[in-house]
C-alpha positions in Angstrom: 83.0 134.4 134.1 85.5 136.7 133.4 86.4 137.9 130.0 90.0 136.3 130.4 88.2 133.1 131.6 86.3 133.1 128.3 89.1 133.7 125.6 90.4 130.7 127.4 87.2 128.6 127.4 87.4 128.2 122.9 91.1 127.8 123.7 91.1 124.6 125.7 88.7 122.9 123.5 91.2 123.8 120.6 93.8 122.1 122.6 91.9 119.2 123.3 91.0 118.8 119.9 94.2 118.8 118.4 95.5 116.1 121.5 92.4 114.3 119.8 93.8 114.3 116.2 97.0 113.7 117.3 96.0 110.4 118.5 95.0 109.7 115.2 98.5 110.1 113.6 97.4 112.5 110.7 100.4 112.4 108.9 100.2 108.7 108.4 97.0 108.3 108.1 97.5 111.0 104.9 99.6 108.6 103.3 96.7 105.7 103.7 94.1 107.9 102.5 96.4 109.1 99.6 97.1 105.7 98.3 93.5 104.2 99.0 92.1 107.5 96.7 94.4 106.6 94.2 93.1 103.2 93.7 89.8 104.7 93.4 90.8 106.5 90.1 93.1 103.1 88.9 89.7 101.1 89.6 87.8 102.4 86.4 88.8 104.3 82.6 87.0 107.0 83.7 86.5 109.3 87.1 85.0 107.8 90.0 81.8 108.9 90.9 82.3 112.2 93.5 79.8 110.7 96.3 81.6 107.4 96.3 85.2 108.9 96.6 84.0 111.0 99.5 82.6 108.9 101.4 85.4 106.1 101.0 87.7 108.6 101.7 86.3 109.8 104.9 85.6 106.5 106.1 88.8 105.1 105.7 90.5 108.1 107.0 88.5 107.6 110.4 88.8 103.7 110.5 92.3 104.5 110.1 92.6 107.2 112.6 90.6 104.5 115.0 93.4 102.3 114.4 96.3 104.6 115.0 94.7 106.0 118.2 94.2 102.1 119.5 98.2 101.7 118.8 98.8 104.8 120.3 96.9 103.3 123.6 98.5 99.8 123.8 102.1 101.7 123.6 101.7 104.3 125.9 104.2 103.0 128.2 107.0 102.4 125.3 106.0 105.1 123.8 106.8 107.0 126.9 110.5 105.8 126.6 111.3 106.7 122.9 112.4 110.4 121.7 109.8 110.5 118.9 106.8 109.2 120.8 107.0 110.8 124.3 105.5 113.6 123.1 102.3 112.1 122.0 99.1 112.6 124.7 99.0 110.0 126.5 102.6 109.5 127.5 101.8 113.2 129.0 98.6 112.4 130.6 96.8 114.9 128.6 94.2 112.4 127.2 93.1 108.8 129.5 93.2 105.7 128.3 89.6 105.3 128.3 89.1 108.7 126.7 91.7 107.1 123.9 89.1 103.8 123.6 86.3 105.6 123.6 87.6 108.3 120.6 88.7 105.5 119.0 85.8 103.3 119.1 83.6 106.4 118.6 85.5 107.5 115.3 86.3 103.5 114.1 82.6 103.0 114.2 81.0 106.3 112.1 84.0 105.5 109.6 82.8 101.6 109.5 78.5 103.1 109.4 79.4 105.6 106.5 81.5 103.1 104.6 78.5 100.4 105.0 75.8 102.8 104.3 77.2 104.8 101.4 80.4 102.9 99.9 79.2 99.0 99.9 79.1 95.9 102.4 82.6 94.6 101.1 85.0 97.8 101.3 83.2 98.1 104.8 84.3 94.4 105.9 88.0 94.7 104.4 88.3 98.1 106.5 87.6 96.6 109.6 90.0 93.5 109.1 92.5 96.0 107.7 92.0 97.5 111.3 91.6 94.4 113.4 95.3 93.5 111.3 97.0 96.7 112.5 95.2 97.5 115.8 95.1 93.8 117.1 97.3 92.0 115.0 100.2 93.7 114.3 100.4 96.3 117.3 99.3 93.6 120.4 100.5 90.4 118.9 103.5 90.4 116.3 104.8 93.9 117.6 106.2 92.8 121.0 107.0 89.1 119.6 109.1 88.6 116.8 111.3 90.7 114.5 109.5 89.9 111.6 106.8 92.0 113.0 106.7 94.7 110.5 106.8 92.1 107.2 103.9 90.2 109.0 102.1 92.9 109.9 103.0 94.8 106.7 99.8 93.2 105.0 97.4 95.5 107.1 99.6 98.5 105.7 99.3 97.8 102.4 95.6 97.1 101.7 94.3 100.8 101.4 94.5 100.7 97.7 92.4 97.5 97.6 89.9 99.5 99.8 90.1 102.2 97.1 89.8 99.6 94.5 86.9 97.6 96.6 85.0 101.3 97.1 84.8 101.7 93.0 83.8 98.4 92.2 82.5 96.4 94.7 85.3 93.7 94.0 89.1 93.1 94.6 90.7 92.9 91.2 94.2 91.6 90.2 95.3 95.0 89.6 94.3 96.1 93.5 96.2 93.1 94.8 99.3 93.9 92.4 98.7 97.6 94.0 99.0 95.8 97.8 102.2 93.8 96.6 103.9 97.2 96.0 103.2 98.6 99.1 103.9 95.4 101.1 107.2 94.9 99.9 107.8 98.7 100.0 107.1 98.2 104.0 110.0 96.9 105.1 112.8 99.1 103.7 110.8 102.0 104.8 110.1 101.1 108.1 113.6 99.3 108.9 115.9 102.8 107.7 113.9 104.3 111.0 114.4 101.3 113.2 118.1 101.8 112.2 118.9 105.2 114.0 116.0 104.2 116.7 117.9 101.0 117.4 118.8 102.1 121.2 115.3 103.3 121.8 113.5 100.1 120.6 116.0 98.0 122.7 115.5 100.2 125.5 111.7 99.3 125.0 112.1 96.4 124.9 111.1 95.9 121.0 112.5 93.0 119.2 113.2 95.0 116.0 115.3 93.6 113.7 118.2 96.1 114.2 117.9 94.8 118.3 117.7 91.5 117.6 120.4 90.6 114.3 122.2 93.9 114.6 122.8 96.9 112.2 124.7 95.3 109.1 122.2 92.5 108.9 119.2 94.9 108.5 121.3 96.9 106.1 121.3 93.6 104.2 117.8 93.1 104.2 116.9 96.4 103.8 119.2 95.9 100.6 117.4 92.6 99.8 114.0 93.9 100.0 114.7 97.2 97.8 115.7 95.0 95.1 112.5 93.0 95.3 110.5 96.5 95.2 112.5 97.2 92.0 111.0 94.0 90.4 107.8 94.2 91.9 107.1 97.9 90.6 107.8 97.1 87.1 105.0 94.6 87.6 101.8 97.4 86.2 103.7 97.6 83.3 104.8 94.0 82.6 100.9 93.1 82.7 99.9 96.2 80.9 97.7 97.9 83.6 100.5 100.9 83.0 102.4 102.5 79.9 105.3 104.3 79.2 104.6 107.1 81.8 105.1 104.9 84.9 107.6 102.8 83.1 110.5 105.9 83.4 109.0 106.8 86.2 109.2 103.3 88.6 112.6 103.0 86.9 114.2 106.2 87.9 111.8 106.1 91.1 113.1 102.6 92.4 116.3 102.9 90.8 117.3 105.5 93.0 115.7 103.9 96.1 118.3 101.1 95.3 121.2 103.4 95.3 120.2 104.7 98.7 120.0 101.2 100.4 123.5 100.1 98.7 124.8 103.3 100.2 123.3 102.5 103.2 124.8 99.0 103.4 128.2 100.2 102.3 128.6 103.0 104.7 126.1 103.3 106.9 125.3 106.5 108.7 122.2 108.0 110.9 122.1 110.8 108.8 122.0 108.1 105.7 119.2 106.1 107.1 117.3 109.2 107.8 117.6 110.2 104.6 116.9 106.6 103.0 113.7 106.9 105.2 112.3 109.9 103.9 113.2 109.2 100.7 110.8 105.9 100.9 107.8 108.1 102.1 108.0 110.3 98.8 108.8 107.5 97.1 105.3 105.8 97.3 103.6 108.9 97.0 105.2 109.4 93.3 105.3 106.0 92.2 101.6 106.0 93.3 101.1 109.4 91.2 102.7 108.2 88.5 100.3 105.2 88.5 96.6 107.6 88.5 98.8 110.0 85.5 99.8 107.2 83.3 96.2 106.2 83.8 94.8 109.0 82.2 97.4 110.0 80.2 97.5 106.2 78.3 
């Protein structure tokens, strides 16, 4: 072998490894991990013991990376049609479908074993029906069906913090299930400003989004409707005292502004606007969720 031929030997595994993650959808699956971790530090007064964060952490990451890579394999084909999803491996042939299933069952199943052996039984068995929920659920049933797809659905999105919670305590607390409430009500603004300026692409598809199916303005609406409910909802920690002061300005300002962006957007709508509404719902949960784990410690 040539010396060429062996600079580009490490190479192509590098490649292949990073078609691998891809599949996984590491940027999302950050966010999940993110929020889980932080109802690992909500779920007791003091820190969470180190092993127990680690391991939950890494085993949700990979049940979750499971997950993405099975969506990722039951919309190949549409995925193949849309701007932001052609790109991914498998609409380019770089990675099979059965390599996809078998990276997916192979990473789904040492998340589940390290979760079992070194978190506890229950966080283990809400994993895998938080993954049975997005993989099977969500992605081959209620995806292709109905336009409520992504409220449905939205249940498997939010339960990370539970898992969090679940990983601590070996329990699913009030508190954990006001954490899901959040994030399942958060869902469908968030996801609903992309399906806005994706609307041709998902009707091209053949997905019955709600922007395909009862147009533009009546989205905006709901997208209205539900960032009003978040507004409520995140005030919630504080109206049962599992938050202070801290998160009180900070939900308020947080979700406050998250309203203004969804009246803009149902006012005068524009890509641009919905692009922005949608990024802005992405740090959103991140700081409301931060503000949560530093109101915890700091009250």
């Amino acid at each position: 072998m040539t010396s060429l031929a062996l600079a580009k030997h490490p190479l192509r595994h590098l490649r292949r490894a990073r078609q691998f993650v891809a599949l996984a959808k590491p940027r999302v699956v950050s966010l999940i991990v993110f929020v889980a971790v932080i109802g690992m530090f909500l779920a007791t007064p003091g820190l969470p013991p180190p092993g127990t964060v680690f391991f939950a952490t890494l085993g949700i990451a990979l049940v979750a990376g499971a997950a993405a890579a099975i969506n990722c394999l039951v919309e190949r084909k549409i995925d193949a049609l849309m701007a932001r999803t052609r790109a991914r491996p498998l609409p380019r042939g770089e990675i099979s479908a059965a390599q996809t299933l078998a990276f997916a069952l192979a990473v789904g199943g040492a998340g589940l074993w390290l979760l079992h052996r070194y978190v506890n039984p229950l966080t283990m068995w809400l994993t895998l029906a938080t993954f049975v929920g997005y993989a099977i659920l969500y992605t081959v049933l209620l995806k292709p069906a109905t336009p409520q797809n992504i409220v449905i659905g939205g249940a498997s999105g939010a339960m990370p913090p539970v898992l969090g919670w679940a990983a601590v305590t070996n329990e699913v607390a009030p508190e954990a299930l006001l954490l899901f409430l959040i994030i399942f009500v958060w869902t469908p603004p968030h996801f609903w400003s992309l399906a806005l300026y994706r609307t041709r692409e998902y009707a091209r598809a053949g997905l019955p989004m709600l922007p395909v199916t009862h147009g533009p303005r009546y989205t905006r609406l709901m997208i209205l409707l539900y960032t009003v409910a978040l507004f409520a909802v995140s005030l919630l920690p504080y109206a049962v005292r599992m938050s202070g002061l801290v998160y009180l300005a900070a939900a308020l300002a947080l979700s406050g502004l998250f309203v203004l962006y969804a009246v803009q957007l149902w006012r005068d709508y524009s890509d641009l606007l919905a692009r922005a509404t949608f990024r802005y719902s992405i740090w959103y949960l991140a700081a409301l969720f931060t503000a949560l784990v530093v109101d915890h410690y700091l009250t």
